[in-house]
N, C-alpha and C positions, 0 to 999 in steps of 0.2 A: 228709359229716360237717361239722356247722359247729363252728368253733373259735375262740376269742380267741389273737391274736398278742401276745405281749408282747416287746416291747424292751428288754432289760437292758443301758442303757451305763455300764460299770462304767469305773474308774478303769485297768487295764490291758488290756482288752478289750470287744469288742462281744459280746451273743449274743441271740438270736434263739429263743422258743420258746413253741411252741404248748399250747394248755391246752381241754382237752375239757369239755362242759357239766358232768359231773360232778367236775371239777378235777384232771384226772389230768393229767399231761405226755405228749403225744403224739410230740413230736419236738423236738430243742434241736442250736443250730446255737452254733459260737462262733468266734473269730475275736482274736487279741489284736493292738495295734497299738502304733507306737513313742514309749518316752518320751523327754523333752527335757531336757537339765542345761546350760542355757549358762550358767548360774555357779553357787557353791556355794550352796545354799537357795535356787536356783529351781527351778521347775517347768514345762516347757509340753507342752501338744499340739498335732500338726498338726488344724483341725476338719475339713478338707475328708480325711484319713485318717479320723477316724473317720467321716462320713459313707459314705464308703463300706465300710469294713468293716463298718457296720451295715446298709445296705442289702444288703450282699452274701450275711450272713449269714442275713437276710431271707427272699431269694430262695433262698438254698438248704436254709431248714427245708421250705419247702413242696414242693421239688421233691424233696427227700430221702423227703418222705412221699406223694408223688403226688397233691399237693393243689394247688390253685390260688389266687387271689385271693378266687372267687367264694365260696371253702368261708370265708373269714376273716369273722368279723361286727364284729369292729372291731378296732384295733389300740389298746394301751396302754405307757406310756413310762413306766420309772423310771431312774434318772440317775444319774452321780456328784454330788453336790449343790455347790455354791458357785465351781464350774471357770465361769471366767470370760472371754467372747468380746464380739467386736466385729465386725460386718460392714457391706460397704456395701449399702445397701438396693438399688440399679441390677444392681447385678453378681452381686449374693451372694457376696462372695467377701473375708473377713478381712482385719482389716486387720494382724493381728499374730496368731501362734499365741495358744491358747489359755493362759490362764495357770490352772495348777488347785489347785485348792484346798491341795493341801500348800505350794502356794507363798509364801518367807517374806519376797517383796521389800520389803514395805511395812511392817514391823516397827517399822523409825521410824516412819514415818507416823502410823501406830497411836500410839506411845507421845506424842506430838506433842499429837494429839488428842485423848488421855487427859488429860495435863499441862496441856490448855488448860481443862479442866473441863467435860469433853461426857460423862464415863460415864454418869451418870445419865440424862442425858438419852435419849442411845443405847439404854438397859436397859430405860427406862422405856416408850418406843416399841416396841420392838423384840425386847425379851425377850433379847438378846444382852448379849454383851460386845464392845467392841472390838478386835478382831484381825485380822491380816488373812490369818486363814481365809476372812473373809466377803467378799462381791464388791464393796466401794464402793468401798475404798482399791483393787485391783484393776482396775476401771473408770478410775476418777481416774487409775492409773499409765498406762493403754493412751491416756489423754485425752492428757495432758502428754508422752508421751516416743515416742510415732507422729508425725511431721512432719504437722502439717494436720489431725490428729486431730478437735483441740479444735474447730477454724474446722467443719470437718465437719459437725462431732457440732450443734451449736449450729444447720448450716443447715437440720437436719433429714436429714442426706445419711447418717446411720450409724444404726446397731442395734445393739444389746446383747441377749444371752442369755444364759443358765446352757445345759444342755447340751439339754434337755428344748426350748429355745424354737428352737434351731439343728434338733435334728433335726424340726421343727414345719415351721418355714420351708422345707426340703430336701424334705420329705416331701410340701408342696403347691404349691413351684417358685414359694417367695415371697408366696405369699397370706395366707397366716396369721402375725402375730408375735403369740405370745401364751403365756403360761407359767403356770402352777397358783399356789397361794397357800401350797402344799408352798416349792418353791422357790424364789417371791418374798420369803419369810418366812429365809431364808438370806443374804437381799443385803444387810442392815444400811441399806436403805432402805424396808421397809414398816413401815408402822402395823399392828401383830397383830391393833389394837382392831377397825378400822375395814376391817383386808385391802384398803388403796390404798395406793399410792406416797406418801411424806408429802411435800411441798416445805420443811419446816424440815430434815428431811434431806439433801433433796435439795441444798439452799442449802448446807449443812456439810461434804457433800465434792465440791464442785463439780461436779453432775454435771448437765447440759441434760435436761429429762423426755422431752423427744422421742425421746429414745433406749431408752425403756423400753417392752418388749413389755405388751400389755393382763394382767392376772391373772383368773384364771378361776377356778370350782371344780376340785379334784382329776378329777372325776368329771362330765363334761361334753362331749359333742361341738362338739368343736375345730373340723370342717369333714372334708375327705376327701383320700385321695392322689389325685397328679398321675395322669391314667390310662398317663400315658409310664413308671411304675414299676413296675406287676405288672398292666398290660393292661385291669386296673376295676377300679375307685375301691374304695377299703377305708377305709370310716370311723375317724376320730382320736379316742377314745371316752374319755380321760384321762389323766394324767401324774401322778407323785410322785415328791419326791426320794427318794432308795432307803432312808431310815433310816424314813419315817414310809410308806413303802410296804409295808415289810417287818413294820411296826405294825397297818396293817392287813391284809396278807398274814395275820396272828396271830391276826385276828380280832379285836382288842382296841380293842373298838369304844365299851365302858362306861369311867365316870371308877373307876380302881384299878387295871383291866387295865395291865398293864406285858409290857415281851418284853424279852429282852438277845441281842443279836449277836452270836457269838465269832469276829472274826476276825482280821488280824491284829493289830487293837484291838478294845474291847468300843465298842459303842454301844447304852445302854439308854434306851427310851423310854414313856411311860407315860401313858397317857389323864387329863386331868385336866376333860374334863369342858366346855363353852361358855363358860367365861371364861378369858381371859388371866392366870392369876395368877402375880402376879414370885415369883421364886424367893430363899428367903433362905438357901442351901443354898449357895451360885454354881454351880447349874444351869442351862440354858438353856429357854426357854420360847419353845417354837415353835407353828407351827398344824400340826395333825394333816391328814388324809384328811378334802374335806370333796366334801358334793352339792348343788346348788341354793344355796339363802341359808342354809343349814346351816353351821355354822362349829365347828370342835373344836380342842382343842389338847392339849400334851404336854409334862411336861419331858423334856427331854434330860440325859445324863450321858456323856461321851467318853473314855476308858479307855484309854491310847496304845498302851501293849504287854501283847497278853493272847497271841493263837497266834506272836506272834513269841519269845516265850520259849522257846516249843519247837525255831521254828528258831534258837536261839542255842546251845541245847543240843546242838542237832544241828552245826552250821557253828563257832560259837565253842569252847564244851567238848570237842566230838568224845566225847561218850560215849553216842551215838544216832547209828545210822546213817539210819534215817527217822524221820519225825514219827512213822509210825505206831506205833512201836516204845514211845513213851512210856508210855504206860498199863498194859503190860506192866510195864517200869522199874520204874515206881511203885508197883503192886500187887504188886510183890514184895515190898516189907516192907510193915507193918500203919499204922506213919502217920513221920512225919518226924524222931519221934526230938527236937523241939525246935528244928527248924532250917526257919526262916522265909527266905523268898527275895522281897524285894520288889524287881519291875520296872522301875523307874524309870529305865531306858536314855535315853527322851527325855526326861523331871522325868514329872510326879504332873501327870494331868489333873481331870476331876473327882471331888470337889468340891473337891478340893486347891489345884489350879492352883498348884503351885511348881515355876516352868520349871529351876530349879538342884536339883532334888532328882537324887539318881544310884542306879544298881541298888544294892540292898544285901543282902548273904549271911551269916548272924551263926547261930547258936548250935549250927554246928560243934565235933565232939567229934573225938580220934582213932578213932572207931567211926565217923565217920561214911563213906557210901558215896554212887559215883553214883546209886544209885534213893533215898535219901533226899533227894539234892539234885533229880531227878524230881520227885518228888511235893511237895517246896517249891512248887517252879516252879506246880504246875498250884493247889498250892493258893494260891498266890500271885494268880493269877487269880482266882479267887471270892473272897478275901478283897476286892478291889479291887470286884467286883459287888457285895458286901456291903453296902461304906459305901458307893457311890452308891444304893441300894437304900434306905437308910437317910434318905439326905438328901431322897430322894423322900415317903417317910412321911413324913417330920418336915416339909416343907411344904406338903402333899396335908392332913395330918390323915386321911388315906384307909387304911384296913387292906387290904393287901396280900394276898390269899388263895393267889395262882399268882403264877410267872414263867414265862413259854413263853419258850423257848429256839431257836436256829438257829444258822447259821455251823457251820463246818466243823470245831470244836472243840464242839461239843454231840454230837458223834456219840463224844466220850471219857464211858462211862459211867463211869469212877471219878471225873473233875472233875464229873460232872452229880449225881450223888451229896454229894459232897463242899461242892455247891456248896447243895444242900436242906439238909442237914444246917448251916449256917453262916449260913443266913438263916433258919432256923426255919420255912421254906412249903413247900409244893410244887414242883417244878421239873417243868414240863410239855414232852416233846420230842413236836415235831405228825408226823405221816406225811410232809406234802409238806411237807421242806426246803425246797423252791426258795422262799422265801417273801417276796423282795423282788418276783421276778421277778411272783409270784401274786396280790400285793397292786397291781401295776399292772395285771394280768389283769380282777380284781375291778371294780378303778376305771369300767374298758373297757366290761367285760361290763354293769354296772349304766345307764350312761348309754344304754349302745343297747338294752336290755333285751333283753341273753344272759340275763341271773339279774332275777328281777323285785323282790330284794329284799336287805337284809342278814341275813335272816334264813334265803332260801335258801343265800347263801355258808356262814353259820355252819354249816348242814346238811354241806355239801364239808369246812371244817377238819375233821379227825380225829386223835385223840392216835395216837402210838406208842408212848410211854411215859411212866411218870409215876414222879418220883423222891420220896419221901418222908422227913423228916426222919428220922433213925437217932441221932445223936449227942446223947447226954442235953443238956439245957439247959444246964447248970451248964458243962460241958466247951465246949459251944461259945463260950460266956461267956468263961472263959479263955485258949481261945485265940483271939480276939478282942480280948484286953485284951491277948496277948503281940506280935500283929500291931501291934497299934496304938503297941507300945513299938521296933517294927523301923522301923514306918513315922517314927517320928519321926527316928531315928538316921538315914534317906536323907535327910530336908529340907534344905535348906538347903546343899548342899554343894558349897564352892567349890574347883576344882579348881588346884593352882599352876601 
């Protein structure tokens, strides 16, 4: 049986899992590895840990299934996106853990850069904003504060990758450095227009271009593994970072198609179609899943706390002893009684972006009860998919017909419900959840010609279920106009 291998290196673990020509999951291997706090708001990974708990996991979906290399027709990579390395080209071997993407070291940096009057410029290129979520200021910090880094990097003697170009290089024992236009489009050094490294970027946060792996299409063979890894060679058939992997995991391959991510933040993303257009929403505008000279792209909208509401309810409140308990909770009364619950533990991401916003719990009665404060919580969540959903339209000018759903919080039928009924559309949940993992499957499968097309893939997505609007117009209106009177009472809030 031939199969596409997909590589899932996710933010707390590796896994590893196979996907049969008609898209089914044959076998899933996973593997979690150790995170790094050596100050408060940093972030690191060991890479040479996760190289091998990804390799290892590798090797043991196929032997778990009694399968070999030879059954594999190519393999595909999706990533934690913007985790940021540095290695030496002679050795392979880092010159500092990884710093990943949650990491808040360069926060001045960022504001530095802003203050000097680069936003526009940054946005305008680049579809982002300045933060350093994204890997420049990240790079710059591994340049400047590694002894020799800099002289290094400059003699040609280092490498840079996101996590996708690291397991690239491991995978062919150095031959290949080279990363998708998914994940290039993350580093706040490519041109979106043009999908190349820019040099006015490059010049603004010091960074030497020799350091930068080639960009390639999503959907493209890379070259092949080392035969010293699973005995013959297994073709490298494509890479995407996980949020526009999982976009087209969804199939959402037309400008309208949107999908939103429940985990534990939202990330919704949304076809807009072969040109780059900015966002006047402050969403972000990335490049989607692309094949050949083919070029798409998407807004982005990043949602900070959606399934971790549940575990606060669960760990902070104590009135849920599991997550899965919630939706129980919830549906035991009819709706909230008036009592709105906005999340804002970390501030309000998009289109908010107010990093001083804080949680807010209001229109508490003496009647009120733990499964009212439930079903806040979850509705609190769609209300937050709402208005990103919202800022999409309103800069798309595109009607919205579906939102296909995933993450580990689409499987709550009373949010997924609640969640159609608030945006006025359909909410579509697919069959194969696994849908970051699938959309690098697809990437794989299409460049070595497993599936000869995207319109075979489309034939594999299948719905599960489909959630349709229930709650009158008028009512959803409402309470939409009450959310947005909760949401403002979190802004702005300065703690003594």
């Amino acid at each position: 049986m031939k199969t596409i291998l997909a590589l899932d290196q996710g933010t707390t673990s590796s896994r590893a899992i196979l996907f049969a020509h008609d898209g089914s999951i044959v076998g899933v291997s996973q593997r979690e590895f150790e995170q790094y706090y050596p100050q408060p708001g940093w972030v690191e990974h060991d890479a040479n840990e996760i190289w091998q708990s990804q390799l290892e996991v590798s090797r043991e979906v196929l032997q778990q299934n009694n399968l070999s290399a030879a059954d594999v027709h190519a393999i595909g990579i999706t990533n934690q996106r913007e985790t940021t390395l540095v290695w030496d080209r002679k050795t392979g071997e880092p010159i500092h853990h990884a710093i990943v993407w949650q990491d808040r070291r360069t926060a001045g940096e960022c504001d530095k850069i802003r203050e000097a009057g680069h936003a526009d410029l940054v946005q305008r290129k680049t579809g982002l904003v300045i933060d350093a979520y994204f890997c420049a200021t990240k790079i710059r910090w591994l340049l400047d504060n590694v002894p020799g880094a800099r002289e290094r990097a400059e003699a040609g003697e280092l490498a840079f990758g996101t996590i996708d170009s690291w397991l690239f290089w491991k995978l062919t024992n150095g031959r290949v450095h080279a990363t998708d236009v998914t994940n290039a489009s993350r580093t706040m050094l490519l041109d979106i227009a043009s999908c190349q490294w820019d040099d006015e970027l490059l010049e603004l946060f010091g960074i030497p271009k020799s350091l930068l792996p080639e960009v390639c299409p999503s959907s493209h063979l890379y070259g092949e593994t080392d035969p010293s890894l699973f005995g013959t060679p297994i073709a490298l058939g494509g890479a995407a970072g996980d949020q526009q992997s999982a976009l087209f995991g969804q199939n959402c391959t037309q400008p309208g198609m949107a999908k939103n991510t429940y985990g534990t933040g939202c990330f919704m993303l949304m076809n807009i179609g072969d040109e780059p257009a900015p966002s006047k929403s402050r969403l972000l505008t990335t490049v989607a899943c692309s094949s050949g000279d083919k070029r798409e792209y998407a807004y982005e909208g990043s949602i900070f706390i959606a399934g971790a509401i549940v575990q606060w309810l669960r760990d902070g409140l104590g009135i849920i002893n599991s997550s899965e308990e919630v939706e129980a909770l919830a549906a035991s009364v009819p709706d909230s009684e008036g009592v709105y619950l906005v999340p804002a533990f970390a501030g309000l991401g998009a289109p908010h972006w107010d990093s001083y916003a804080r949680g807010t719990l209001i229109g508490m009665t003496r009647g009120t009860t733990k499964a009212h404060i439930a079903r806040a919580a979850l509705e609190g969540i769609a209300f937050q998919v709402a208005d990103v959903l919202d800022a999409m339209k309103k800069d798309s000018g595109v009607c919205i017909e579906e939102l296909r759903v995933d993450g580990g919080a689409a499987a709550n039928d009373l949010l997924m419900q609640f969640q159609a009924d608030i945006i006025g559309v359909k909410v579509v949940r697919p069959k194969i959840i696994e849908t970051t993992a699938a959309g690098a499957a697809y990437v794989a499968g299409l460049s070595s010609g497993f599936w000869k097309g995207n319109e075979e893939i489309a034939k594999i997505w299948q719905t599960d279920r489909v959630f349709m609007p229930q709650m009158p117009k008028a009512e959803a209106k409402r309470r939409r106009a009450r959310w947005a009177e909760a949401l403002e009472r979190s802004k702005n809030w300065v703690s003594e």
